[in-house]
C-alpha positions in Angstrom: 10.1 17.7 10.3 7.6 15.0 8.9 4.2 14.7 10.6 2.4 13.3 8.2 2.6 11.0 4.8 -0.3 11.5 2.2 -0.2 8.5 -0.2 -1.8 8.4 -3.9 -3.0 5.2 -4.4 -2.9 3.1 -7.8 0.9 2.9 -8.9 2.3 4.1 -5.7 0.6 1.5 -3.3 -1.1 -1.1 -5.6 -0.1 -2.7 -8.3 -2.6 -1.5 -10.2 -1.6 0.8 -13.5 -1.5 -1.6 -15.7 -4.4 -3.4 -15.0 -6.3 -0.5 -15.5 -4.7 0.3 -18.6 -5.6 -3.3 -19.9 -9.2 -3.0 -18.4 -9.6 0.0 -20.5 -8.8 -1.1 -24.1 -10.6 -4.4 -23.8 -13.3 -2.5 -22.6 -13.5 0.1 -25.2 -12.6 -2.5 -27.9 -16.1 -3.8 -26.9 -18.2 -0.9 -26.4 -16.7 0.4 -30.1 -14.9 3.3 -27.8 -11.6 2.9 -29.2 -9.8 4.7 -25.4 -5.9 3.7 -26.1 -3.0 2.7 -23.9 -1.2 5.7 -24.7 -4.4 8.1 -24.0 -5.0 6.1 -20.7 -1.4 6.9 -19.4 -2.0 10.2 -20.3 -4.6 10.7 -17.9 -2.9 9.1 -14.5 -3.8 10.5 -11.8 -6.7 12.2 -12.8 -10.2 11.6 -11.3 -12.6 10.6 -13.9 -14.7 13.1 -14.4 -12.0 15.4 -15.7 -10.8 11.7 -18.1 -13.9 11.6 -19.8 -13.7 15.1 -20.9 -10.5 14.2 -22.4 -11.6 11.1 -23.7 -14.4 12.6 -25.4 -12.2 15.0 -27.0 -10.3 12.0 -28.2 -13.2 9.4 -29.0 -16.3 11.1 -29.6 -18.3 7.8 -28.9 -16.9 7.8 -25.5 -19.6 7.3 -23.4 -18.6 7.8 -19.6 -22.3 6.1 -18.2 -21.2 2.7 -20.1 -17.7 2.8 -20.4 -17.0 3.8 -16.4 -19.1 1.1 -14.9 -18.1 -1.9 -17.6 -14.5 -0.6 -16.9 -14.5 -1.2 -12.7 -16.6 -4.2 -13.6 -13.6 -5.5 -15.7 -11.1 -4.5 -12.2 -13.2 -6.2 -9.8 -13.8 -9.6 -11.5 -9.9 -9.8 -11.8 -8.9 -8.7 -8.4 -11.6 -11.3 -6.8 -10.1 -14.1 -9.0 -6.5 -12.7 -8.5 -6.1 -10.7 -5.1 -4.8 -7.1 -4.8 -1.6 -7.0 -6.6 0.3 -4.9 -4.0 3.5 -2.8 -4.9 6.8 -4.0 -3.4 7.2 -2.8 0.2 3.5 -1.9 0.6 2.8 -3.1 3.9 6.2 -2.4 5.5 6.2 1.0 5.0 2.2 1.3 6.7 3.3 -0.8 9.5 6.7 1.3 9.8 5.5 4.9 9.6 2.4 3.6 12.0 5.4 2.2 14.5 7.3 6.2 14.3 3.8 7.6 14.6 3.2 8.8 11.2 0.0 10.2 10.6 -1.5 8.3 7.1 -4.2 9.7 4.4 -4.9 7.9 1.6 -5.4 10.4 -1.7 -6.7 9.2 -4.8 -8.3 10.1 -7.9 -10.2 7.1 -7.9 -13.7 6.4 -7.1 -14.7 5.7 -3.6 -16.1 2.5 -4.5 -12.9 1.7 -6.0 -10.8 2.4 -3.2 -13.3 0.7 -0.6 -13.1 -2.3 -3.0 -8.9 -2.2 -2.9 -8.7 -1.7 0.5 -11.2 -4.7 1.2 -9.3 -6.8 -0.5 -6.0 -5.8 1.0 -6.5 -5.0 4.7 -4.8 -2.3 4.5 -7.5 0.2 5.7 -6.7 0.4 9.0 -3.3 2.3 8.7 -5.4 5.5 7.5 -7.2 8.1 9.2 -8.1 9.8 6.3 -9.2 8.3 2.8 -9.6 11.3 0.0 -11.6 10.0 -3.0 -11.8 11.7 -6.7 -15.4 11.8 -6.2 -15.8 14.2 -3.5 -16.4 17.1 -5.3 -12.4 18.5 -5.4 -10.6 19.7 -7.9 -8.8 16.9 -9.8 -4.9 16.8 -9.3 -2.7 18.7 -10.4 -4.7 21.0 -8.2 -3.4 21.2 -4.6 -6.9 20.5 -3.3 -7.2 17.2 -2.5 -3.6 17.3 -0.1 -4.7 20.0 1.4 -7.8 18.9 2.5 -5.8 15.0 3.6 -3.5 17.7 5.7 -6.2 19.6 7.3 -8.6 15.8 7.8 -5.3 14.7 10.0 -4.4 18.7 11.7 -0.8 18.4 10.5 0.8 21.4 8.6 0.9 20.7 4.8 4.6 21.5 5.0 5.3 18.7 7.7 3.7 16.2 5.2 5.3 13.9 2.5 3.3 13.2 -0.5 4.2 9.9 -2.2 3.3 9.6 -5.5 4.2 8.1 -9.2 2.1 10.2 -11.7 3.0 13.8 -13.1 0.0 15.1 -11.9 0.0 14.0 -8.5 3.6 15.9 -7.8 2.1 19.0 -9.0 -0.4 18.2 -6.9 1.4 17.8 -3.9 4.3 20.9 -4.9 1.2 23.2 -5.1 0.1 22.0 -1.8 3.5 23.0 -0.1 4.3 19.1 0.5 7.6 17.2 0.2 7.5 15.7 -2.7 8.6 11.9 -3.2 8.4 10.1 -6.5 7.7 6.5 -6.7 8.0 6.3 -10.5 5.8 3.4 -12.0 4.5 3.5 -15.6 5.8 7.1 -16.3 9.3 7.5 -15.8 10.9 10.1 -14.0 12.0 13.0 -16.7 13.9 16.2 -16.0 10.9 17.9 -16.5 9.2 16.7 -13.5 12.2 18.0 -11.1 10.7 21.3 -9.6 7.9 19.3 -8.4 10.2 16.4 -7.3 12.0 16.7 -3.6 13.0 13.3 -3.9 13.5 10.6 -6.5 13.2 7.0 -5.5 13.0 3.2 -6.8 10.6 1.8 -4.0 8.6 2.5 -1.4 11.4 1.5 1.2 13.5 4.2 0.0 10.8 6.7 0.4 10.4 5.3 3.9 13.7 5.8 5.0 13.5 9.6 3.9 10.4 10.2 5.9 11.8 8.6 9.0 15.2 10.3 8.5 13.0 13.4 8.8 11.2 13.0 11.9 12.0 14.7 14.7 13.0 12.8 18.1 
């Protein structure tokens, strides 16, 4: 039985992947820290603390005190010009699971500032009662950590939640936890490699809905 849905954030909810994948090679191309689309995807899902160690790795100019800051800079200017690009279904699945009363954390790797800014521009912060940040001092997904916490913030079971998610990371993230595990898949496709940490497969976020409500109990 479902209780409870913990939901990652960019790529899952938002729109917001690619964005940051463009924000990060224009900004690097300007700083002379050369971060690349393909070393940017590999580090979805993970809070930034634990990117700029690989980064650095990678680009020994990398500089996370300039690069971080000129980086959200680059997100912010766009999303006030642009709006919050939104994933398809976004809202209907809140408003649903909030209808079948769903419990709702948000879990992200993101800043907090980031997600407060999102969420501002969205409205969508009412439909949580927990917001997990990758600032808060957690170990970065894939460690089980921060859905643990998400369960224990709303007093649902970890194994009565459903983690929705589109990155590698996340999954494991959530499989370590003890969640159900739903994938969302955005800029990383779904490979067979993911499967043990994969319950469920699915092309949008109104398939996953129709899992979680198939699962609650009546």
């Amino acid at each position: 039985m479902i209780q409870a849905a913990l939901f990652d954030m960019d790529g899952l909810l938002f729109d917001t992947e690619n964005l940051h994948m463009i924000a990060a090679v224009e900004c690097g191309k300007k700083l002379n820290m050369p971060v690349t689309y393909e070393l940017m995807v590999s580090s979805l899902g993970i809070n930034e603390e634990t990117c700029s160690v690989m980064f650095r790795k990678v680009v020994p100019s990398f500089d996370p005190d300039i690069f971080w800051p000129a980086f959200h800079r680059y997100l912010y200017d766009y999303i006030r010009e642009k709006g919050m690009p939104l994933k398809p279904y976004c809202r209907e699945i809140l408003e649903t699971l909030r209808q079948n009363g769903i419990k709702m954390a948000l879990v992200s790797s993101s800043q907090s500032s980031d997600i407060d800014f999102y969420l501002e521009h969205s409205g969508l912060r009412e439909y949580f009662s927990a917001i997990i940040s990758g600032d808060m001092g957690f170990k970065s997904k894939p460690a089980p950590d921060v859905y643990l916490h998400a369960a224990e913030l709303l007093q649902v079971d970890i194994h009565a939640c459903a983690v929705l998610e589109d990155s590698p990371s996340g999954l494991a993230s959530g499989r370590a936890a003890g969640a159900r595990t739903i994938m969302v898949p955005d800029l990383k496709p779904y490979t067979e490699e993911m499967a043990p940490n994969c319950d469920l497969v699915v092309p949008s976020l109104r398939e996953a809905c129709e899992d979680i409500l198939s699962r609650i109990c009546r």
